[in-house]
N, C-alpha and C positions, 0 to 999 in steps of 0.2 A: 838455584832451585826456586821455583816460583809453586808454593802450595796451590793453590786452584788449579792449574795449569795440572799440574801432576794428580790431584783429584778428581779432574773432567776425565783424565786416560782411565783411573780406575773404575771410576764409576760408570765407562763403558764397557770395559774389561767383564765386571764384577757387577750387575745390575742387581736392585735386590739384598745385598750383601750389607745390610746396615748396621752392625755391631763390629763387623769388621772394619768397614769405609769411616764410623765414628772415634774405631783404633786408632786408626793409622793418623787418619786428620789430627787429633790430639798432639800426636807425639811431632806429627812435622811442622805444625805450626809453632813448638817450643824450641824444636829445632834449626826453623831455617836462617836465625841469626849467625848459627856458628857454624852451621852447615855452608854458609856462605863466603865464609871467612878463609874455609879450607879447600882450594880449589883444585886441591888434587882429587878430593871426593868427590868432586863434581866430572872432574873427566874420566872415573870410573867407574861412574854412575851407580855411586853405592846406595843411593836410597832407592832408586830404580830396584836394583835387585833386591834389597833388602828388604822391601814391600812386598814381596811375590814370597810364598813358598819353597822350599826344598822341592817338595813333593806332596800330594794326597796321597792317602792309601784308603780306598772305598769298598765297604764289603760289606753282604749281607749274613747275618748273624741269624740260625733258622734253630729253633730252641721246641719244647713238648714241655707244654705247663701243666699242674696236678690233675687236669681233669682231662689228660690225653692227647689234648688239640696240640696242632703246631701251630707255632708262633713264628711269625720272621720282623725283623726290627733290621735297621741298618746301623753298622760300625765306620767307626773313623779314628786312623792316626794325622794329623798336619804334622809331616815332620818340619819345622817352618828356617830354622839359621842352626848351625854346627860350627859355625866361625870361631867359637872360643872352649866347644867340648863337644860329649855326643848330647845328641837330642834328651832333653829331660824338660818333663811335665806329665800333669794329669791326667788320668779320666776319669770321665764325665757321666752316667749314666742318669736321665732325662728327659722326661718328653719333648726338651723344646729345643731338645739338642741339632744341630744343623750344622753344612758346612761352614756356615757364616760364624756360629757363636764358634768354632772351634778355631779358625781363622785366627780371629780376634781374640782369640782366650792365646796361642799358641806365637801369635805377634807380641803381646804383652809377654810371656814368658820369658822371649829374648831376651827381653829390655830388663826385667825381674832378677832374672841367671845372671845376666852381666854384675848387677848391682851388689850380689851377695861377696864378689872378689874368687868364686869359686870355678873352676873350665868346666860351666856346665851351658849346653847350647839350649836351643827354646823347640818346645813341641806340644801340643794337647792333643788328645782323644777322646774317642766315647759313642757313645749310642743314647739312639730316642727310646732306651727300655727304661722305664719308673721303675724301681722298686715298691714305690707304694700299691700295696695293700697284694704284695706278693710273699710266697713262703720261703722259708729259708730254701728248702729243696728246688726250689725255681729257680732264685738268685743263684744258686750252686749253678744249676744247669746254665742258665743263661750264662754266666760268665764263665764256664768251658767253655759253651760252643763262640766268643768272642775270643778268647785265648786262642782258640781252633785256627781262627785268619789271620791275627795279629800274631803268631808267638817267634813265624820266622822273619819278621820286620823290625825284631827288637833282640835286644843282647847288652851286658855290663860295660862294653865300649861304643855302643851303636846306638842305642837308645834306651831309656829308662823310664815306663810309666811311671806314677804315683796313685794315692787317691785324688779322688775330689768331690764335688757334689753326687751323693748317692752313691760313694765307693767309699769305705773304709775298710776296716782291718778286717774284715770278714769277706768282702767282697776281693780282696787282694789275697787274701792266702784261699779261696778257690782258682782267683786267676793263675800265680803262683801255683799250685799244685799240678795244674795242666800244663800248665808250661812244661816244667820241671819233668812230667813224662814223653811229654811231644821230643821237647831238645835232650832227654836225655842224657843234662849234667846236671848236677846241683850246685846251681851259680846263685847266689843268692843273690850279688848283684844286679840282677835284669829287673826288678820292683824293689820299690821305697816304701816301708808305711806299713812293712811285714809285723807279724808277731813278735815277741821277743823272744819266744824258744827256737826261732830258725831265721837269725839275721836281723832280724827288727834293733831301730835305736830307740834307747831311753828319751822320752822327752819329745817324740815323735807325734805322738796323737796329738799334742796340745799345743804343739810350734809352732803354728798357725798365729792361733790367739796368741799367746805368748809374747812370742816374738811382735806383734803390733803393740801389744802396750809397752813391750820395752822401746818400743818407737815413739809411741805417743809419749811417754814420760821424756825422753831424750828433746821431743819435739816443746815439752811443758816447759823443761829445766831450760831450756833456750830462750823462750818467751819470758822469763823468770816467775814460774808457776808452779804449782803442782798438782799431782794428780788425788792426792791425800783429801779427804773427803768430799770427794766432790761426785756428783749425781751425773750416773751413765745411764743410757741408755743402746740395746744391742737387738740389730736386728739378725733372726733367723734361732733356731736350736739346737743344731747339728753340732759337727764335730768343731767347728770355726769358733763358733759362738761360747762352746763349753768352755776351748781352752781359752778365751778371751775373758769370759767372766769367772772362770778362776783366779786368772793373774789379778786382773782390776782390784777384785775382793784381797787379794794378798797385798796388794801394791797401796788397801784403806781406802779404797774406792767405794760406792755404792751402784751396784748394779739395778738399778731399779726396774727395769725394762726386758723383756726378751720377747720374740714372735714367730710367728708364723703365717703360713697362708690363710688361715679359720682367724687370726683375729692378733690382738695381742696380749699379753701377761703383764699386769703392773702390781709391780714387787716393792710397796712403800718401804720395806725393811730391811732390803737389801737380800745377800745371796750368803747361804749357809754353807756345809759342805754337803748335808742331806741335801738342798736344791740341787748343789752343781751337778753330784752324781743322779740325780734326776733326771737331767736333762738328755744323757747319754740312754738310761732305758725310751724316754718319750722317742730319740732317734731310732734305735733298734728296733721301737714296735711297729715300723715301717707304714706307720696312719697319717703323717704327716700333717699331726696337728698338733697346736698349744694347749688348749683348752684345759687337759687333763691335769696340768700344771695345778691348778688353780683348787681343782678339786684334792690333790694329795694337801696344799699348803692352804689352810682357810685364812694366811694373813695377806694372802695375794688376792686378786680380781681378774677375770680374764671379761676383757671387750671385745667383742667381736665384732672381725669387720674392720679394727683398726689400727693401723701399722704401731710402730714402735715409734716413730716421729711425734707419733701424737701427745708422748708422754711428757712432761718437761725435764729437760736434763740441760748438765754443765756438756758433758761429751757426746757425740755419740758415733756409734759404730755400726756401720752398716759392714754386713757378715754371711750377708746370707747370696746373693744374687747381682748378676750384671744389670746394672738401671733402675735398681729399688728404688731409687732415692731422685725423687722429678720435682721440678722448680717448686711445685704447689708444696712437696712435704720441706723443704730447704726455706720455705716462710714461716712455714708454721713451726719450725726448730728455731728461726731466730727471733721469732713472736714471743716464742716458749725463754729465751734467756741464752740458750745455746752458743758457745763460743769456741767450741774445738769439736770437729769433725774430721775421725781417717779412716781411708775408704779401707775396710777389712777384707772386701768381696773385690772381685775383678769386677774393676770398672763401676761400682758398686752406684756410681753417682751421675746422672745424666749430666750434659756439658749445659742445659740452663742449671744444672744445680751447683753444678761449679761455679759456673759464673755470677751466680746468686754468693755464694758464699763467699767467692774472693773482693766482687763489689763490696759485702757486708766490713770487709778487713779483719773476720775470722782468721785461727789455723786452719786451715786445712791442706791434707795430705794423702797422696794417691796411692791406689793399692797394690802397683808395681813397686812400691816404696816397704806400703808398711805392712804386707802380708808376702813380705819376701823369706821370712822366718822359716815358711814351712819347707821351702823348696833347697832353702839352707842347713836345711836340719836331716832334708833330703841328702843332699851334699855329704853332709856329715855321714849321713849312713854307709853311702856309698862309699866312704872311702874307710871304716872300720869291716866293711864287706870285704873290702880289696886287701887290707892288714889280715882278716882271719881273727878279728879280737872287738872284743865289745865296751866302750869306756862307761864310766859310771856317770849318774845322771848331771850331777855336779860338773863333771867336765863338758858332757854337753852342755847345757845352759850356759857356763861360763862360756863358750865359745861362742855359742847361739847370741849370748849379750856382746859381745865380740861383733860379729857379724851385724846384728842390728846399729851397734854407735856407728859401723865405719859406712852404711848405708847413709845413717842420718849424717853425718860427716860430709857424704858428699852430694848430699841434697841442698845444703848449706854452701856448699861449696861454689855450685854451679848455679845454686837460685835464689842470691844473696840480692835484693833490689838497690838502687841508689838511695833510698830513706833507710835501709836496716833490716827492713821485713824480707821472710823468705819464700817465694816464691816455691814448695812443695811440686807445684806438677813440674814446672820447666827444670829445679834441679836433675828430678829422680829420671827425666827422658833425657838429658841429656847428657849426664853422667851414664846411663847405659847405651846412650846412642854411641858415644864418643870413644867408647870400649870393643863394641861390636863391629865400628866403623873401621877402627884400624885393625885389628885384626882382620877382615877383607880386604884392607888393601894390601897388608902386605903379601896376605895368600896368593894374589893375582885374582884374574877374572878364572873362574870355577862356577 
């Protein structure tokens, strides 16, 4: 395999498609030492196929907002590899949604699924509909009539949304709901990320965050470090972010940092538990801004205008978005002192900022790595859906802490360098490349 070569085809293929084409390039370039090595991949042409999708599924989503008008928006499933289970991933719902970010969100997920050790395959969805500055009665509607085109594309063996940006447990039990009268069974299996009185797991909202710091701590304790007082900072205030700067704050961290689009929040004092549960009404009141932070807590400050990078921190956590994080904010984190960065967010960090950072001889660690928690936690659900029984919160997280070592286990494994240091991006691609890989071939070409 020669990456350029294989780049030039896509990006005739695929013009335009730049989150996606930035995916792929990523992961082949980590790969093509041992992709190289294995030459029966090569006569099966598994990266060939495995660059391409399953399939698209494209449809328009035609909705009636409170003041009567219709509305149309367009929907999207990638159902993208099933190699190792059915389709499982998110949606999306966002203005800036496309078939490129879903591409690239839905190739990463392969790679993500493989790494958890659980048969689950890779897929994202979603539409260009914001929730912001919409009513719940909207969002209700809206996400019927996307359920409407999606509900016979998906099923408990076939494929399994979740949430994700601008979908949480509200937006899932309307989708859920429609479902459930369209197909006319109560499979609680077909969505992840449900309530807890009808199929939801314990541990679920916050497995996201969660699960990354039990990464970064794993990531610490290897460096011979810890995470115990040390100054974070976290971009975004959704549902990523919450469960993130919960754990941190557990784990004797100081979360000093959190943001948004209007600016960002600096938190000299660190995160209470009034803050944390803050953060989840500022998400609900669907305005999508920080600001207000500032104003319930007068020990805080809100900047406007200026990211979370800006703030100085030991860690930081980008949480929020694909590409937050560009060469320019990755100087001024290591201007600021900065020495451990994991990507929270897909793809959360541009490839100057990667490469900014691994030049620096920081940690740093990718987000098909360390925000695999939530889609494992996914995992988890689905299969106490499939038992008919619900475990208690303890036994998730021990497993969920389970699931996180054996990730970082094999990140290390595969992205160990000749000096000792570990190479984070090329383990976590190549440990899911190398899982996904065989599993196609031995299925045959399909």
């Amino acid at each position: 395999m020669k990456v350029n070569n294989l780049m030039a085809e896509l990006e005739r293929k695929h013009p335009g498609e730049s989150e996606y084409l930035q995916a792929v390039r990523e992961v082949l370039e980590s790969i093509e030492e041992i992709y190289n090595d294995h030459p029966e991949f090569e006569r099966a042409k598994i990266v060939e196929r495995m660059v391409e999708p399953d399939r698209i599924i494209t449809f328009r989503v035609t909705w009636v907002d409170d003041s009567g008008q219709i509305q149309t928006n367009l929907g999207y499933r990638v159902q993208f590899n099933s190699a190792i289970g059915p389709y499982k991933g998110g949606i999306r719902f966002h203005a800036a949604v496309n078939q490129s970010m879903l591409k690239f969100l839905g190739f990463e997920q392969t790679f993500k699924n493989a790494l958890t050790t659980l048969p689950m395959g890779g897929a994202k969805g979603g539409s260009d509909f914001s929730p912001k500055g919409k009513s719940d009665a909207e969002i209700m509607r809206f996400c019927q009539a996307f359920m409407l085109e999606l509900w016979n594309n998906i099923g408990p063996d076939t494929d399994v949304p979740a949430g994700d940006v601008g979908v949480g447990g509200r937006e899932i039990g309307y989708m859920y709901g429609m479902y459930k009268k369209l197909a006319r069974e109560y499979n609680t299996g077909v969505l992840t990320g449900k309530g807890l009185t009808w199929g939801g797991s314990l541990i679920r909202p916050e497995a996201t965050g969660f699960g990354a710091l039990y990464f970064t701590e794993h990531m610490l304790r290897h460096a011979g470090k810890s995470i115990k007082d040390k100054t974070v900072a976290i971009s975004g205030f959704g549902n990523v972010a919450w469960g993130a700067a919960q754990k941190a704050t557990e784990l004797g961290a100081k979360v000093i940092a959190i943001s948004g689009p209007d600016g960002v929040i600096y938190n000299p004092n660190g995160m209470t538990a009034e803050k944390i549960d803050y953060m989840l009404e500022l998400r609900a009141s669907n305005r999508d801004i920080v600001a207000p932070f500032a104003e319930r807590f007068p020990d805080s400050e809100f900047i406007a205008g200026k990211k979370a990078w800006s703030i100085k921190c030991d860690i930081a956590l980008p949480c929020a978005f694909q590409n937050e994080l560009n060469g320019d904010d990755a100087r001024e984190l290591l201007a600021g002192g900065t020495w451990c960065v994991a990507e929270v967010s897909n793809m959360g960090c541009t490839p100057e900022a990667i490469e900014t950072f691994q030049k620096a001889g920081i940690l740093f660690a990718p987000g098909k790595a360390v925000n695999a928690g939530g889609v494992a936690t996914s995992g988890l659900e689905m299969t106490q859906n499939a038992q008919h029984l619900s475990w208690s919160a303890e036994e998730v997280d021990k497993k969920l802490h389970y699931i996180m070592s054996q990730i970082h286990s094999s990140c290390v494994r595969f992205g160990e360098q000749p000096d000792g240091t570990i190479n984070y991006v090329k383990g976590a691609n190549v440990a899911g490349f190398m899982k996904v890989a065989q599993a196609m071939l031995e299925q045959g070409v399909i």
